[in-house]
PALUM-582526 format. One record per atom (N, C-alpha, C, CB): residue number from 1; chain; atom name; x, y, z. Coordinates in steps of 0.02 Angstrom, whole numbers, plus 32768, in hexadecimal, padded with zeros to 4 digits. Glycine has a CB too. Layout:
# residues N
PT  num  chaine  atome     x     y     z
PT  NUM       A     CA     X     Y     Z
...
This chain:
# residues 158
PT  num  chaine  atome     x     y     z
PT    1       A      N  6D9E  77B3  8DCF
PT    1       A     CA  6D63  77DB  8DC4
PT    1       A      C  6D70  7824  8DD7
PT    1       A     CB  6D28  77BF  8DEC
PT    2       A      N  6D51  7855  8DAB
PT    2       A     CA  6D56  7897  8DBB
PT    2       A      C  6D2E  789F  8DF8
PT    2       A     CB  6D41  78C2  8D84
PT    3       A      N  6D38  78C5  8E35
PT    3       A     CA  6D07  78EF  8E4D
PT    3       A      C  6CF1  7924  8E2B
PT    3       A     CB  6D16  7904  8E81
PT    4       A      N  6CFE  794B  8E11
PT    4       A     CA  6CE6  798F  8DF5
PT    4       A      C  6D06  798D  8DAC
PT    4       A     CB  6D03  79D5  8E25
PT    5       A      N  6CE4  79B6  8D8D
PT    5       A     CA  6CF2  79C4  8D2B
PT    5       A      C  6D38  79FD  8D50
PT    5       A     CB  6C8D  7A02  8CE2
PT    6       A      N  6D7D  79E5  8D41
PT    6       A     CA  6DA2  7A18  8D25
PT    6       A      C  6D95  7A5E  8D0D
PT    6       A     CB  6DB5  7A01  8CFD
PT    7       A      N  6DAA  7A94  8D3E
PT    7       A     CA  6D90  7ACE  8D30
PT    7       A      C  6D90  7AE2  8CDA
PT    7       A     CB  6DB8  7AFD  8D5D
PT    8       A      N  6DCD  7AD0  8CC4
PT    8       A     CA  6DFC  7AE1  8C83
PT    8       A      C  6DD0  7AC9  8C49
PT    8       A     CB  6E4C  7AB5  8C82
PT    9       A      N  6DBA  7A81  8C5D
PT    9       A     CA  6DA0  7A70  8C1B
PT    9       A      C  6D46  7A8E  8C2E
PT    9       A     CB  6DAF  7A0A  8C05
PT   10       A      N  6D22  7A93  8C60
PT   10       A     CA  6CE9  7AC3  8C6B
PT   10       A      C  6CF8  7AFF  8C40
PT   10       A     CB  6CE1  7AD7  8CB8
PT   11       A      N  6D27  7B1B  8C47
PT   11       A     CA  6D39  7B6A  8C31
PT   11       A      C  6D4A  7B68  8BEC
PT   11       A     CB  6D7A  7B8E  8C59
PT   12       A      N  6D4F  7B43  8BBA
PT   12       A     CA  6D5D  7B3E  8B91
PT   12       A      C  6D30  7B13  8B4D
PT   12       A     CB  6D8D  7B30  8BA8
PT   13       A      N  6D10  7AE6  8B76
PT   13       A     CA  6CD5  7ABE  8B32
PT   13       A      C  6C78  7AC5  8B65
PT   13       A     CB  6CF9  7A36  8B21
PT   14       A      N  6C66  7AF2  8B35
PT   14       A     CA  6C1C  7AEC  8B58
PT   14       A      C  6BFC  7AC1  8B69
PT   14       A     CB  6BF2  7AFF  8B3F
PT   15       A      N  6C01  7A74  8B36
PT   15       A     CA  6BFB  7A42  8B48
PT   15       A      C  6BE7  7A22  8B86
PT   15       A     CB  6C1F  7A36  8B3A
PT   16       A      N  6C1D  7A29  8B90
PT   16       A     CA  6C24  7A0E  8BE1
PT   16       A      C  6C0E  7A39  8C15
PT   16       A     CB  6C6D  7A00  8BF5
PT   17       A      N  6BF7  7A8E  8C06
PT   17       A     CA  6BD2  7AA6  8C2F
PT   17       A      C  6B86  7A8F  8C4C
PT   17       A     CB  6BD4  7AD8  8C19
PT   18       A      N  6B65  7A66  8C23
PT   18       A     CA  6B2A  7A31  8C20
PT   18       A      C  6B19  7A02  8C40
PT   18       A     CB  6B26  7A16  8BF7
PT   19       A      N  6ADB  79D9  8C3F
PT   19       A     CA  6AD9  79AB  8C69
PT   19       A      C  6B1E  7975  8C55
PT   19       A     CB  6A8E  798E  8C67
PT   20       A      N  6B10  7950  8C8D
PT   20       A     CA  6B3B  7908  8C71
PT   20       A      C  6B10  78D0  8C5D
PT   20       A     CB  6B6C  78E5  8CAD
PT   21       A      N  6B12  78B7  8C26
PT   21       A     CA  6AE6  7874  8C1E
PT   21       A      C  6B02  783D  8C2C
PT   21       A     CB  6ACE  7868  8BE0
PT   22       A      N  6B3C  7833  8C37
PT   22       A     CA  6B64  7809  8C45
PT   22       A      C  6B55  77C6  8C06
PT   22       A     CB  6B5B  77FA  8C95
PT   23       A      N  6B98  7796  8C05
PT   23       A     CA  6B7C  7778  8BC2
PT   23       A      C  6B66  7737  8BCE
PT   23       A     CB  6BAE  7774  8B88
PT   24       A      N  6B3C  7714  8BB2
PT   24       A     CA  6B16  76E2  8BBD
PT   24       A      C  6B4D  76A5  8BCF
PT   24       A     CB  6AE6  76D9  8B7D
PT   25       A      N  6B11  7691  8BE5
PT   25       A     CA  6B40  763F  8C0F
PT   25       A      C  6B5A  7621  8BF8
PT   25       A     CB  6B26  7606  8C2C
PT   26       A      N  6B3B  760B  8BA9
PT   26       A     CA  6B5F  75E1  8B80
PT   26       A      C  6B8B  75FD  8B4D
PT   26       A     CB  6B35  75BA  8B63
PT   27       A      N  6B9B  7633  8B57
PT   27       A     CA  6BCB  765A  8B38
PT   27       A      C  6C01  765E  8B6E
PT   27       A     CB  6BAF  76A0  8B21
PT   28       A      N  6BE5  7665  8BA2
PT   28       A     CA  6C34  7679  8BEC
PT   28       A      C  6C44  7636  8BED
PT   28       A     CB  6C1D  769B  8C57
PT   29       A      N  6C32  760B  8BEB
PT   29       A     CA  6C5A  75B2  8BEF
PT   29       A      C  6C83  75B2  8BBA
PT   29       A     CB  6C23  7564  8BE3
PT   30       A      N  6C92  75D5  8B82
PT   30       A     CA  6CAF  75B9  8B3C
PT   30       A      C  6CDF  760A  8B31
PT   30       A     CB  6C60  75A1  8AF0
PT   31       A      N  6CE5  7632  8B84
PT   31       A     CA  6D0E  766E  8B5E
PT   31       A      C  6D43  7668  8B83
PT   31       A     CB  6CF1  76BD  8B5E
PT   32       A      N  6D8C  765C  8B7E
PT   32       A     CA  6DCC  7666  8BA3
PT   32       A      C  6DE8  7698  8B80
PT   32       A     CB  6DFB  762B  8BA8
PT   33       A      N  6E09  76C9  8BB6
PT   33       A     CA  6E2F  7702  8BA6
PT   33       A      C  6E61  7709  8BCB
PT   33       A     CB  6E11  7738  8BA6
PT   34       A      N  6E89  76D6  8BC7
PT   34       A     CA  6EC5  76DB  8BF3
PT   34       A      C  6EF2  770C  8BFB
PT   34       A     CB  6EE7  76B1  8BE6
PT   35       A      N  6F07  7726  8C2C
PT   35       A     CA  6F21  775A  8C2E
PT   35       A      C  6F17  77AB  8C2F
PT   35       A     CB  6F37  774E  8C0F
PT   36       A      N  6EBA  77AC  8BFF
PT   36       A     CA  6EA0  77E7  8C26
PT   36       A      C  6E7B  77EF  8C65
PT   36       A     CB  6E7E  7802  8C02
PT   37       A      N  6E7D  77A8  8C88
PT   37       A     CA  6E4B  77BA  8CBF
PT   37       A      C  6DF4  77EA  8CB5
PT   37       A     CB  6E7E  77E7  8CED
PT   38       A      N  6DD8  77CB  8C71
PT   38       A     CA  6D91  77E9  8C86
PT   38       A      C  6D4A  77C9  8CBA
PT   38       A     CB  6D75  77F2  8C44
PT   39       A      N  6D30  77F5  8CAE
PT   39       A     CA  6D00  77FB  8CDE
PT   39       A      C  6CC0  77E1  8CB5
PT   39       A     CB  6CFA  7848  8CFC
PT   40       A      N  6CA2  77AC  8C96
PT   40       A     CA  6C55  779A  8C74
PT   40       A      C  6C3E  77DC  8C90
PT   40       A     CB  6C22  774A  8C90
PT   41       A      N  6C27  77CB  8CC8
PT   41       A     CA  6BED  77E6  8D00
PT   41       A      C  6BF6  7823  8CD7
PT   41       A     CB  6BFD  77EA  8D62
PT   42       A      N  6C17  7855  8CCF
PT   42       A     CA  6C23  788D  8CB2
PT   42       A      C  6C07  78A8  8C54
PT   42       A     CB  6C6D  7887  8CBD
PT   43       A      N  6C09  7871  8C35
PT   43       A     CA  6C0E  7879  8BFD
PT   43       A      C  6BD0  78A7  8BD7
PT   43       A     CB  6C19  783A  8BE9
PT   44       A      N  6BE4  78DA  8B9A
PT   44       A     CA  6BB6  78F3  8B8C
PT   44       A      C  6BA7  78E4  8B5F
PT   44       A     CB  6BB4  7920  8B8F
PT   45       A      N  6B58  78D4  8B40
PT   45       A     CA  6B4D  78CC  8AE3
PT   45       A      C  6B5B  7901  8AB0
PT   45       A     CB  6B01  78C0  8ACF
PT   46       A      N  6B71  78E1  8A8F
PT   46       A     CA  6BA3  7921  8A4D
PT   46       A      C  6B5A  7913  8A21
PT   46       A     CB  6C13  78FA  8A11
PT   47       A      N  6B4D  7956  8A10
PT   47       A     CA  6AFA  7964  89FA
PT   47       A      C  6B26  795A  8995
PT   47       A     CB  6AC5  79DE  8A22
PT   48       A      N  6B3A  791D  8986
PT   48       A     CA  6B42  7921  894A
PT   48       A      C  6B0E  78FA  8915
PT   48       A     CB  6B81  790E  8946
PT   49       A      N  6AEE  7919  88F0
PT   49       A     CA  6AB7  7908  88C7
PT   49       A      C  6AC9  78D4  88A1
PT   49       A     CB  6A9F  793C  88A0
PT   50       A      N  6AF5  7899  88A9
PT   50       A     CA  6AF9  786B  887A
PT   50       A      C  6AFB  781F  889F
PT   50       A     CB  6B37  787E  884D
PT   51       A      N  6ADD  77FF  886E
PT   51       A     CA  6AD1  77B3  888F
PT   51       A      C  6B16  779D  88C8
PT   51       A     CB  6ACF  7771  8842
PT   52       A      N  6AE6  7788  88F9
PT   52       A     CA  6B31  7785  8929
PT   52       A      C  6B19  77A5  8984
PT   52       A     CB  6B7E  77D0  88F9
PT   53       A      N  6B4D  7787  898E
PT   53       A     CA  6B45  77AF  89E7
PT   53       A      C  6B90  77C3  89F9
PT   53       A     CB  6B25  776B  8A34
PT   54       A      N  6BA0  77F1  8A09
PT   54       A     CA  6BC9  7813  8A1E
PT   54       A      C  6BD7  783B  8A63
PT   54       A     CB  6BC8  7830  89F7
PT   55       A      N  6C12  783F  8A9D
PT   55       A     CA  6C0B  784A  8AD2
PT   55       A      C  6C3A  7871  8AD5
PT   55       A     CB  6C05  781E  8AF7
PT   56       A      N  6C53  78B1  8B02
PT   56       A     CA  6C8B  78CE  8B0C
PT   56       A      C  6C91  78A0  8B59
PT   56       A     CB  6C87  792A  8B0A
PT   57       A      N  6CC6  78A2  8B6A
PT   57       A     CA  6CD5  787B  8BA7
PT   57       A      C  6D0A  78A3  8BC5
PT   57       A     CB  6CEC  782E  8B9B
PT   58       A      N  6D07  78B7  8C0D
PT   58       A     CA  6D31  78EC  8C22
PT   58       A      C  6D62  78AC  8C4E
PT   58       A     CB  6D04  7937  8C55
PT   59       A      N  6DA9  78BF  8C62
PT   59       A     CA  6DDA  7895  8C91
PT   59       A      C  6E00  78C2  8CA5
PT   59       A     CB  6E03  785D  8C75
PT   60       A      N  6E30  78BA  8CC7
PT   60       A     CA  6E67  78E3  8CF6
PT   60       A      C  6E91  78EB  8CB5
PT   60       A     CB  6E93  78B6  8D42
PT   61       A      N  6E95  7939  8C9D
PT   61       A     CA  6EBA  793B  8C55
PT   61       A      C  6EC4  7927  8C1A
PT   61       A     CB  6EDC  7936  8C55
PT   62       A      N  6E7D  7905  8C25
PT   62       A     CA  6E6B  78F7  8BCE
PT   62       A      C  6E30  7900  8BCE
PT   62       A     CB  6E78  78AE  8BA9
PT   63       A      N  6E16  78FC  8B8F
PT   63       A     CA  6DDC  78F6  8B78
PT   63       A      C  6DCC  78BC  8B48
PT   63       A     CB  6DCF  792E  8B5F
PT   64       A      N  6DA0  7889  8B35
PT   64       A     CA  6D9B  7879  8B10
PT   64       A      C  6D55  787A  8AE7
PT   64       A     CB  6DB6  7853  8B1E
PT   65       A      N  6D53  785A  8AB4
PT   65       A     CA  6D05  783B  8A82
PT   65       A      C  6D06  77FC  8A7A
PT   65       A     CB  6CFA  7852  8A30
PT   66       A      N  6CD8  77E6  8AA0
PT   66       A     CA  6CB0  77A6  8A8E
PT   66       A      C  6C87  7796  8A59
PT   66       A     CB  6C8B  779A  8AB7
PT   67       A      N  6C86  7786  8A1C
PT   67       A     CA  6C4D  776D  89F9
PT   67       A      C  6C45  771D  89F3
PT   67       A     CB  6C4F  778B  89B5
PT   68       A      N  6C15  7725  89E3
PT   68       A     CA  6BF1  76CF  89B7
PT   68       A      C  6BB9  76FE  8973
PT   68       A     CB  6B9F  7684  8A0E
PT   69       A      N  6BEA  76E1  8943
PT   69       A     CA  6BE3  76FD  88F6
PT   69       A      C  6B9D  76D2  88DB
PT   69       A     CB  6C35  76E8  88BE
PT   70       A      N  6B68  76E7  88BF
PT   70       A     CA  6B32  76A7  8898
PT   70       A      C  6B6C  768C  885E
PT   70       A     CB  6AD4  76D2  8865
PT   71       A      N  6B53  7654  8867
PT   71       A     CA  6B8E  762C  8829
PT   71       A      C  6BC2  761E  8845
PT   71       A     CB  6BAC  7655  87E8
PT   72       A      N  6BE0  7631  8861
PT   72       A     CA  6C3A  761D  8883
PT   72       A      C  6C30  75F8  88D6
PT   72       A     CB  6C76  7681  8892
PT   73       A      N  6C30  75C4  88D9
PT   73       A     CA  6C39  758D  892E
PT   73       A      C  6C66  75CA  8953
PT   73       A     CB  6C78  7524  8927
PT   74       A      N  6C51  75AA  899C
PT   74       A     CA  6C69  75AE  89C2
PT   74       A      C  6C65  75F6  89D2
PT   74       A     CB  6C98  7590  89BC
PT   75       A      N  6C96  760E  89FE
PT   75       A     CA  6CA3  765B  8A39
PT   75       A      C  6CE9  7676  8A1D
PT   75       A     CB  6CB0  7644  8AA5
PT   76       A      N  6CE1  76C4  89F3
PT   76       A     CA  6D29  76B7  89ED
PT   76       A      C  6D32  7707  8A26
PT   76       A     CB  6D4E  76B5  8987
PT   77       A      N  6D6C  7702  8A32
PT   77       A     CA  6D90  7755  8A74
PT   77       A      C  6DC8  7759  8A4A
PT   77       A     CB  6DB2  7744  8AE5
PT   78       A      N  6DB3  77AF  8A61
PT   78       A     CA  6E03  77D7  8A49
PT   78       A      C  6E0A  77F8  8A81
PT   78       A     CB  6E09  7812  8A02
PT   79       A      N  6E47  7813  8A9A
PT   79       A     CA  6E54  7833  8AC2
PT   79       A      C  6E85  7868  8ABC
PT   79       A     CB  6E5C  7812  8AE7
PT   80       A      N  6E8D  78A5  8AD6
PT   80       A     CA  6ED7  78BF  8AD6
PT   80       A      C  6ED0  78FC  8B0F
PT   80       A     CB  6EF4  78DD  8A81
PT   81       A      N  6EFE  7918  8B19
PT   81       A     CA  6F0E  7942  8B59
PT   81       A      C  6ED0  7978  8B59
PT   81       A     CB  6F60  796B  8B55
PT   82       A      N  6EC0  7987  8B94
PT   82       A     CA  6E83  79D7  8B91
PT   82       A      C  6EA6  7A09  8B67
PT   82       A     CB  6E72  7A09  8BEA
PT   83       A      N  6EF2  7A1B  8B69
PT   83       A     CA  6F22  7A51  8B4E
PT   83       A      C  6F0F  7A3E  8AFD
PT   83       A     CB  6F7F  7A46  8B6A
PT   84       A      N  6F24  79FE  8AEE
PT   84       A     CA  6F32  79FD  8A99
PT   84       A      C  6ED8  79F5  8A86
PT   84       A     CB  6F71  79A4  8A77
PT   85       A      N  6E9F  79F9  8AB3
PT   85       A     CA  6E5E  79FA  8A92
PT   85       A      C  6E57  7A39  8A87
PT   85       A     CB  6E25  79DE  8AB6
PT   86       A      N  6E74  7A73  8AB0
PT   86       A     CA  6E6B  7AAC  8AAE
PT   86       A      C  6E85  7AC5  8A85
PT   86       A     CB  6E73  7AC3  8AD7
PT   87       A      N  6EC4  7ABF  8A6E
PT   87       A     CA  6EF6  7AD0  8A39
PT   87       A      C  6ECE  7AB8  89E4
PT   87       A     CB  6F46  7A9B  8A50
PT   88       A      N  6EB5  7A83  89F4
PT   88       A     CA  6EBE  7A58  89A8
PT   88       A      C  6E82  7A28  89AB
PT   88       A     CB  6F10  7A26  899F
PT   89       A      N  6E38  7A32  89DD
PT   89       A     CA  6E0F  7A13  89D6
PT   89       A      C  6E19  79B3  89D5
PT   89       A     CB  6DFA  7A36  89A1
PT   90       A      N  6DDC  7996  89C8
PT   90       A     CA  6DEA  794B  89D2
PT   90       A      C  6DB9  792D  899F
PT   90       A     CB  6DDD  792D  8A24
PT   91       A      N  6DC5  790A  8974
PT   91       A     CA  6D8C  78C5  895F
PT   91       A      C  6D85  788D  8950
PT   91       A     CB  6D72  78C4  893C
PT   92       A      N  6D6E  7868  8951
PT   92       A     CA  6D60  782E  894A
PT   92       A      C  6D4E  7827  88F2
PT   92       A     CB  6D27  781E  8981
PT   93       A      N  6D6C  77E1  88DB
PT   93       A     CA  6D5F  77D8  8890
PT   93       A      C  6D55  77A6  888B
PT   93       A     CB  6D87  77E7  8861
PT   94       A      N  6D20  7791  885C
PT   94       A     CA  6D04  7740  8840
PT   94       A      C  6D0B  7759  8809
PT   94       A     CB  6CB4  771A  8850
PT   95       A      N  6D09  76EC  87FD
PT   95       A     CA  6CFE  7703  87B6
PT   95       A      C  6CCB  76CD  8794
PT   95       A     CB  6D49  7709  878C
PT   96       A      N  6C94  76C6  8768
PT   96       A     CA  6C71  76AA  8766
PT   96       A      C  6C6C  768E  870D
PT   96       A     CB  6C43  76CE  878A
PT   97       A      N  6C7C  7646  8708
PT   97       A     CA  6C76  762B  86C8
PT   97       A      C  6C44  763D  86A2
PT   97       A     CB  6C75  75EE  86C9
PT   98       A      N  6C51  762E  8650
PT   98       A     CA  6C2B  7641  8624
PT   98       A      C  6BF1  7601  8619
PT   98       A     CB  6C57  7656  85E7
PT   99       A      N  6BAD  7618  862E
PT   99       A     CA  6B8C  760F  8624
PT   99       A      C  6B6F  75EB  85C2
PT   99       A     CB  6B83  7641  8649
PT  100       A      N  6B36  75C2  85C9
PT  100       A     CA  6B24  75B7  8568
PT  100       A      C  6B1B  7603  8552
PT  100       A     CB  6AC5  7583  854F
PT  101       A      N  6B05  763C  8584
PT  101       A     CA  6AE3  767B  8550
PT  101       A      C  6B13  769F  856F
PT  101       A     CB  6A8B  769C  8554
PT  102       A      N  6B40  76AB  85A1
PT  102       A     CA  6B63  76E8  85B0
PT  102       A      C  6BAE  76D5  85B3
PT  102       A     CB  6B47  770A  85F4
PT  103       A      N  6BE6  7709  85BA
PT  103       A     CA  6C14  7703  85A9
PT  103       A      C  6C32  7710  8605
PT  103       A     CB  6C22  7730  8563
PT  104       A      N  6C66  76EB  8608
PT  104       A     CA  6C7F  76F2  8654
PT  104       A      C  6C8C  774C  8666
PT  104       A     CB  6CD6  76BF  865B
PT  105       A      N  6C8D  7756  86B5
PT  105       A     CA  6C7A  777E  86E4
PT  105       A      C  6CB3  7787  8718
PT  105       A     CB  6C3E  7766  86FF
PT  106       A      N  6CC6  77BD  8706
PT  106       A     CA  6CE9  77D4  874D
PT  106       A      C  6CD3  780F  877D
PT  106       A     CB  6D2E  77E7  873E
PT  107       A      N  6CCC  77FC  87B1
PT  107       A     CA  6CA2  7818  87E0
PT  107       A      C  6CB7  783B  8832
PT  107       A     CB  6C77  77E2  87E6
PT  108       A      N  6CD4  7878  8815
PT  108       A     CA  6CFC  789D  885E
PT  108       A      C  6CC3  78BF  8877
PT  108       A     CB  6D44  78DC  8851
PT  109       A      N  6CC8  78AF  88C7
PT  109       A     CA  6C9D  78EC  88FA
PT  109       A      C  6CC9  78E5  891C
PT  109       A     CB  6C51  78E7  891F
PT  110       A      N  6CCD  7920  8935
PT  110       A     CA  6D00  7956  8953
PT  110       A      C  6CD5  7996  898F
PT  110       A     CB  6D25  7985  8903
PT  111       A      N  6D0D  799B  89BE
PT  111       A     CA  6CF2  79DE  89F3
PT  111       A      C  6D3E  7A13  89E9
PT  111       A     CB  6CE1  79BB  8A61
PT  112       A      N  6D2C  7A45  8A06
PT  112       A     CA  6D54  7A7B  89FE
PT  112       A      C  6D39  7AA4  8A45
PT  112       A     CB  6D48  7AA1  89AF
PT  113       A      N  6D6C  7AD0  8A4C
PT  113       A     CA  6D63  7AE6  8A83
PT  113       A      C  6D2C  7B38  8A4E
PT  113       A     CB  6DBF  7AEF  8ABA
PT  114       A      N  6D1D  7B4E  8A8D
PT  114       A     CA  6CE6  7B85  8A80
PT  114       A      C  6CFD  7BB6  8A51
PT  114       A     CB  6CD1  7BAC  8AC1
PT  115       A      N  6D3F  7BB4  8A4A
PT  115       A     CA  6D49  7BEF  8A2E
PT  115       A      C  6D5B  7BE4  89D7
PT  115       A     CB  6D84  7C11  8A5C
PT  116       A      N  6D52  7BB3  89D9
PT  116       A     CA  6D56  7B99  898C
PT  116       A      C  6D17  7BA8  894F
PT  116       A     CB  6D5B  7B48  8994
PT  117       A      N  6D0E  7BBC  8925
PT  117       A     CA  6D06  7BC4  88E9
PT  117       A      C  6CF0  7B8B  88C8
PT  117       A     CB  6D38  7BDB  88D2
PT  118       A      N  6D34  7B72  88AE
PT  118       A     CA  6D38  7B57  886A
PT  118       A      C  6D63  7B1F  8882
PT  118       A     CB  6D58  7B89  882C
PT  119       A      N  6D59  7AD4  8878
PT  119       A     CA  6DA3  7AA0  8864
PT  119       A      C  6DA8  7A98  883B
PT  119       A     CB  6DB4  7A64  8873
PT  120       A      N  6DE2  7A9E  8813
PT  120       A     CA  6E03  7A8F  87D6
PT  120       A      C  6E1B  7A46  87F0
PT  120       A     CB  6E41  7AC8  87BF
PT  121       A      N  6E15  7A1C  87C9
PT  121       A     CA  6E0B  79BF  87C0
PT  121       A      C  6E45  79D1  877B
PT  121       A     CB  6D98  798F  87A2
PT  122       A      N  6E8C  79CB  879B
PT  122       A     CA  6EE2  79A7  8777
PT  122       A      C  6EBC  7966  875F
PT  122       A     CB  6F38  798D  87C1
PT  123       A      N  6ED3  7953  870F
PT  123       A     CA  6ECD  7903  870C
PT  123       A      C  6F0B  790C  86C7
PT  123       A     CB  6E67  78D8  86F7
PT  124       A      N  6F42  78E6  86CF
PT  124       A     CA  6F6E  7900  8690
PT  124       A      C  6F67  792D  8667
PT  124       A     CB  6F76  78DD  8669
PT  125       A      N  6F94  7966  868D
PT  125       A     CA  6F8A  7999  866C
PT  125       A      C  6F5E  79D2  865B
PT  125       A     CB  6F90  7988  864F
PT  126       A      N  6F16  79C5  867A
PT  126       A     CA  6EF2  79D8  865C
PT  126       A      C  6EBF  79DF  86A1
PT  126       A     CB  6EE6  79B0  861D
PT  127       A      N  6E99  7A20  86A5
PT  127       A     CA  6E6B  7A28  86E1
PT  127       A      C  6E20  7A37  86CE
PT  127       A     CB  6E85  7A62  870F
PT  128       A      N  6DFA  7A15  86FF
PT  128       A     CA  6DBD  7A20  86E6
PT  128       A      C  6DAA  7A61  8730
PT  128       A     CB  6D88  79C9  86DB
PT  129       A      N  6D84  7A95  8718
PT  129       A     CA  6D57  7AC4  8759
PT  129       A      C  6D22  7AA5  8770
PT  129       A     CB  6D37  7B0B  8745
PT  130       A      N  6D17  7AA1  87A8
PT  130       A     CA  6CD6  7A87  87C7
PT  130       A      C  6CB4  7AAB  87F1
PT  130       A     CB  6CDD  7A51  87E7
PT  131       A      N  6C8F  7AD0  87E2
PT  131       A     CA  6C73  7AFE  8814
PT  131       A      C  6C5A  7AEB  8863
PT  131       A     CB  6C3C  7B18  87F2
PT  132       A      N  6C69  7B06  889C
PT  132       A     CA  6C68  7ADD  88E1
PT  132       A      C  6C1D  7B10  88F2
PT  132       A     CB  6CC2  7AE6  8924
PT  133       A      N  6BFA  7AE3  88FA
PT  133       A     CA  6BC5  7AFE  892E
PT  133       A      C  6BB1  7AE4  8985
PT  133       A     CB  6B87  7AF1  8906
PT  134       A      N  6BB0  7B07  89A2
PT  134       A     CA  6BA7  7AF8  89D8
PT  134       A      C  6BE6  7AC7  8A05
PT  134       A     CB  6B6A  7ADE  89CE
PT  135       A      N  6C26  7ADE  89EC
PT  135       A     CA  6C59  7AA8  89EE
PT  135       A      C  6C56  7A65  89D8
PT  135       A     CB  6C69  7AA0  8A25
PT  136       A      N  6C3C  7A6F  89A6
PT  136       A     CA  6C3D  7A1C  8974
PT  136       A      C  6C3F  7A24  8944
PT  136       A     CB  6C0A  79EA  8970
PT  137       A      N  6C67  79FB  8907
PT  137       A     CA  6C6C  7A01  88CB
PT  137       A      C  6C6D  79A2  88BF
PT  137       A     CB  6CB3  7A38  88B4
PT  138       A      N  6C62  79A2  8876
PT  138       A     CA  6C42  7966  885E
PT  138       A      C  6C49  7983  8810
PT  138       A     CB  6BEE  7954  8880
PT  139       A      N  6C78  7935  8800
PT  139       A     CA  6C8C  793C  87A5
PT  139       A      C  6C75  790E  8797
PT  139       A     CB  6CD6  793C  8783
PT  140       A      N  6C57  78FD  8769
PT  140       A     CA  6C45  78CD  8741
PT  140       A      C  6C5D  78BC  86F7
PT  140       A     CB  6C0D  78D5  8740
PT  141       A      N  6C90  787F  86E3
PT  141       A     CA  6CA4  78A9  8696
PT  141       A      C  6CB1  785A  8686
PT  141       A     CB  6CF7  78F4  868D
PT  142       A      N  6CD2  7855  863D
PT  142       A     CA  6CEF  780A  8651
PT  142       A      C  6D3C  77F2  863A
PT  142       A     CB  6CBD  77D3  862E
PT  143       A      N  6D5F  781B  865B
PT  143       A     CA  6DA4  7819  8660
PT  143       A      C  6DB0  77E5  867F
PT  143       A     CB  6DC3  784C  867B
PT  144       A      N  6DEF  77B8  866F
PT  144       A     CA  6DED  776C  86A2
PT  144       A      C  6E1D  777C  86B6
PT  144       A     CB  6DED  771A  868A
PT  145       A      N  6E2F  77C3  86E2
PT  145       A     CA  6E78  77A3  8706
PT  145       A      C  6E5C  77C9  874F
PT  145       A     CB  6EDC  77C6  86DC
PT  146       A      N  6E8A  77DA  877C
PT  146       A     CA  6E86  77E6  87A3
PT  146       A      C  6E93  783A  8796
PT  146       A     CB  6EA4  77BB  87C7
PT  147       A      N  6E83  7863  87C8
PT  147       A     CA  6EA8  78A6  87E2
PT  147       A      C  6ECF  788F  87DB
PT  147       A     CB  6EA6  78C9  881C
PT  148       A      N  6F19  78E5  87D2
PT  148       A     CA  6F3A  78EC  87FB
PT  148       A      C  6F4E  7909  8834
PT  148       A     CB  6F4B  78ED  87EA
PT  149       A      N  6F2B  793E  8838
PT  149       A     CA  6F1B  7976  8856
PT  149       A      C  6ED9  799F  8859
PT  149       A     CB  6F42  7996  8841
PT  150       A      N  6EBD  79AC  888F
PT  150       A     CA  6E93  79EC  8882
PT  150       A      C  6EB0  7A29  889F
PT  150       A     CB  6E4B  79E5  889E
PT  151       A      N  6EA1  7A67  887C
PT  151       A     CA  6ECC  7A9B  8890
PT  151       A      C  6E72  7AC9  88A2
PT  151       A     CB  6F15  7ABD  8843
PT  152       A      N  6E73  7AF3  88D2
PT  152       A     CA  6E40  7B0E  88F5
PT  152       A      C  6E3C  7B54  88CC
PT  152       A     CB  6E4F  7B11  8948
PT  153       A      N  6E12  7B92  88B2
PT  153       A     CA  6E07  7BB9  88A4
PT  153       A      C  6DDD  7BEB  88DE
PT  153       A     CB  6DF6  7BA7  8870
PT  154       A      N  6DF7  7C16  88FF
PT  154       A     CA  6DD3  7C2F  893B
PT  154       A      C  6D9B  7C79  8943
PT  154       A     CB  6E0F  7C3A  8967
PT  155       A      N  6D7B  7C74  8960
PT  155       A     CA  6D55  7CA2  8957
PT  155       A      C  6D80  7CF4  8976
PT  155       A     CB  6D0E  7C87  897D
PT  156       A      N  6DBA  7CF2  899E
PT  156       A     CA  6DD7  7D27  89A1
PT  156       A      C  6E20  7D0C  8996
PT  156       A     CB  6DC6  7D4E  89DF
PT  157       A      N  6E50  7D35  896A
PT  157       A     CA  6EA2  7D3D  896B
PT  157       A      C  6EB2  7CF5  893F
PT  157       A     CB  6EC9  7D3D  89C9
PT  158       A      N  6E76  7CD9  890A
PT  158       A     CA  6E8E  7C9A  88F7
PT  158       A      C  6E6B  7C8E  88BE
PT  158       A     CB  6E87  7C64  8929
C-alpha cells in the first residue's frame, strides 16, 4: 500500500490531484496487478462518458486503469511505469460483439499526462487523433484489432 500519491505522478496527471474514490469492493476482489503494487484505497474515476466504469489506480511506479466495460464480464487492468504514462499515456481496450442492429466496437479510454493535447491511436499503419480533454481521451470506431501504439501530441514542444 502507498502511504502518500508519488510526488511525480501528482505533478504530472491532474487526475490524481482529486479526491480518491477508491474502487468498489466488488471490483477490488477481482483486480490483481502483480508487480505494480497499487493502492485501491487510492484510485481515481476516469470521468469517461461511455457505458462502463473506469479507475486510474496509482502504485509505487506505475499507474494503472481498471475498467468493467457494459457488455464485456469481468475486471480487466493495464498497467505500465509512471515514466512510460508520461512519455506515451495509457489505455485500456474492449471490444464488444456485433449486436442484430449494430456492427462490433472497439473501445479505448486512455489518460495522458497534463500536458497532452491530442493521442494519436497507431492501429496498422494507420492513426486515428483523439482529442484529450481533461487528461482523457476515448475512441470509439470499429476496427477489430488492437493498438499499436499511441503517440502523445503536446500542448508545448510537441
Amino acid at each position: 500500500m502507498l502511504a502518500h500519491l508519488p510526488l511525480i505522478q501528482r505533478d504530472h496527471f491532474a487526475l490524481l490531484r482529486g479526491r480518491a474514490d477508491g474502487l468498489p469492493p466488488p471490483v477490488r476482489r477481482l483486480v490483481l496487478a502483480r508487480g505494480a503494487a497499487i493502492d485501491p484505497a487510492m484510485a481515481r474515476r476516469i470521468p469517461a462518458i461511455v457505458p462502463g466504469s473506469f479507475w486510474l489506480v496509482p502504485g509505487i511506479g506505475h499507474l494503472c486503469i481498471v475498467s468493467r466495460v457494459a457488455g464485456v464480464p469481468g475486471v480487466g487492468t493495464v498497467c505500465a511505469s509512471t515514466r512510460q504514462v508520461i512519455e506515451q499515456g495509457l489505455a485500456t481496450i474492449s471490444f464488444t460483439s456485433a449486436g442484430a442492429t449494430s456492427a462490433p466496437t472497439r473501445l479505448l479510454v486512455g489518460i495522458t499526462p497534463d500536458d497532452a493535447r491530442e493521442a494519436v491511436v497507431h492501429t496498422h499503419g494507420s492513426g486515428a487523433a483523439v482529442p484529450v480533454v481533461n487528461d482523457v481521451f476515448v475512441l470509439r470506431d470499429s476496427v477489430l484489432a488492437p493498438s499499436d501504439f499511441i503517440a502523445l501530441r503536446r500542448t508545448r514542444g510537441g
